[in-house]
C-alpha positions, -999 to 999 in steps of 0.1 A, spaced: -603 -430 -934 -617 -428 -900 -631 -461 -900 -595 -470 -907 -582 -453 -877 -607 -470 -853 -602 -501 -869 -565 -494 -862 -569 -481 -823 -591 -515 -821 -565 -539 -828 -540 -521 -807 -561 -517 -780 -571 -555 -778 -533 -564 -782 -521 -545 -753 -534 -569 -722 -516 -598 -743 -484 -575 -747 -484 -567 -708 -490 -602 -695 -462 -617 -717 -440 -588 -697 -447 -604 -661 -422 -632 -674 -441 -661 -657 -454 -674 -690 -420 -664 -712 -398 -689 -725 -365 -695 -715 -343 -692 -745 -311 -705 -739 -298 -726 -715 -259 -732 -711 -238 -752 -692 -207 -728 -679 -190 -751 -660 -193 -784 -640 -225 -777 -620 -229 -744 -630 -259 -732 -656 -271 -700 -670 -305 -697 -681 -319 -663 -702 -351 -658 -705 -374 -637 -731 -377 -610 -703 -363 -609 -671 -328 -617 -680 -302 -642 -670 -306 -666 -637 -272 -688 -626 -277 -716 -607 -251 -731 -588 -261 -768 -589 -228 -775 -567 -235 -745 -537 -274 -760 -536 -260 -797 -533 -236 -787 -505 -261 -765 -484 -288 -791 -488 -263 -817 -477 -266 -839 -503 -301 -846 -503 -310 -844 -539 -348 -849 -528 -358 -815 -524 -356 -808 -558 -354 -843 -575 -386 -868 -570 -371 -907 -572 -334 -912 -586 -321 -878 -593 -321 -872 -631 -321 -833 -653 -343 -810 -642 -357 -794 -676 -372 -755 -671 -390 -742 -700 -402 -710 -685 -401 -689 -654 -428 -704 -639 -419 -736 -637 -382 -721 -623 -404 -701 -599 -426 -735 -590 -394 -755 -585 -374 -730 -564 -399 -711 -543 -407 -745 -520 -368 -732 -505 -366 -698 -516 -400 -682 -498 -384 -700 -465 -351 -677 -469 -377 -647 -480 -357 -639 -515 -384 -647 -540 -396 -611 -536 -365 -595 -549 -362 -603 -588 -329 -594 -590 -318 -620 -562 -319 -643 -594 -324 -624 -618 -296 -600 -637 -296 -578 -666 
């Protein structure tokens, strides 16, 4: 029975760094992404909760140049997890010094 309960504990134990990295969001999936209106998308992620992006407001204030996000002819921008939402965004978003507060994006 003991060597049940240590075998037990063992698992666990080796399971928790892999539980507490996947919580840091960076590596998480987003799992849905929805168009709400013309320009306007929601993504939710596994963890950190939903992210609008107002593809209209970023247009306008970059006046229309579509290269700081897009490379050649502007086409979809597919994000699969934060990370690459972080990597795309934070070129702009360090600049303005919101990428420290989560909840600048992110909302529960």
């Amino acid at each position: 029975m003991k060597n049940l309960i240590f075998a037990v504990l063992v698992v666990v134990f080796a399971f928790v760094p892999v539980f507490l990295a996947q919580q840091d969001g960076t590596t998480a999936p987003m799992t849905k992404v929805e168009v709400l209106a013309e320009g306007l998308f929601q993504y939710e992620g596994a963890t950190k909760g939903i992210v609008k992006f107002d593809h209209n407001m970023h247009k306008d204030a970059l006046e229309q140049d579509c290269s700081s996000c897009h490379e050649g002819e502007p086409a979809k921008i597919s994000i699969s997890s934060m990370s690459e939402g972080h990597g795309l965004c934070s070129g702009c978003h360090e600049q303005v010094d919101d990428m420290n507060a989560c909840n600048t994006c992110h909302s529960k």
